[in-house]
N, C-alpha and C positions, 0 to 999 in steps of 0.2 A: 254811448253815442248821444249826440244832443241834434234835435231837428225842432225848427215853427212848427211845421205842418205833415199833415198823412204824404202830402205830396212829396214833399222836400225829402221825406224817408225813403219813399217809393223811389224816385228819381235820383239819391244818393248824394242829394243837399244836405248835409249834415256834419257833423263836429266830432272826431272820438276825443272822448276823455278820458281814458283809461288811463294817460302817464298821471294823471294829478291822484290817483289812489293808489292806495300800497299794492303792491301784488297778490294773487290770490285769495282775493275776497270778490263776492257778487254782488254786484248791485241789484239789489232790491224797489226801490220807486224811488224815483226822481218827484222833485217837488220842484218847478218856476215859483217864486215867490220876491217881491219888489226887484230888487237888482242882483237876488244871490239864486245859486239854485242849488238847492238841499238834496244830497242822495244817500240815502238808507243802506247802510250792508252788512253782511253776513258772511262767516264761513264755515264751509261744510264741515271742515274736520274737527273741528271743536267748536260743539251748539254751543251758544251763550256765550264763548268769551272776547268774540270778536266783536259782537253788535255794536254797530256804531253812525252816527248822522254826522256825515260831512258836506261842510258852506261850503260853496264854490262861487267867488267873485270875479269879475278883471280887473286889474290890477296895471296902472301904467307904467 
């Protein structure tokens, strides 16, 4: 999920992002950084071969 604020999450202002990643992987930290937002992830069933940091843009 993607929210601004503690609020916005609280209150259920927010974005899922879940279709833009492959299946079955967890995200790990979200990074906001200039106009992309970077998230980290991992899968349980096989340490180490899934690690991976994906940009997320918009795109028109």
């Amino acid at each position: 999920i993607r929210f601004r604020t503690w609020r916005d999450l609280k209150e259920g202002t927010w974005d899922d992002l879940s279709q833009f990643l492959p299946s079955k992987v967890v995200p790990y930290y979200l990074t906001p950084r200039g106009e992309a937002l970077f998230i980290a992830v991992f899968r349980h069933e096989v340490a180490g071969a899934f690690d991976k940091v994906y940009r997320l843009t918009i795109s028109d």
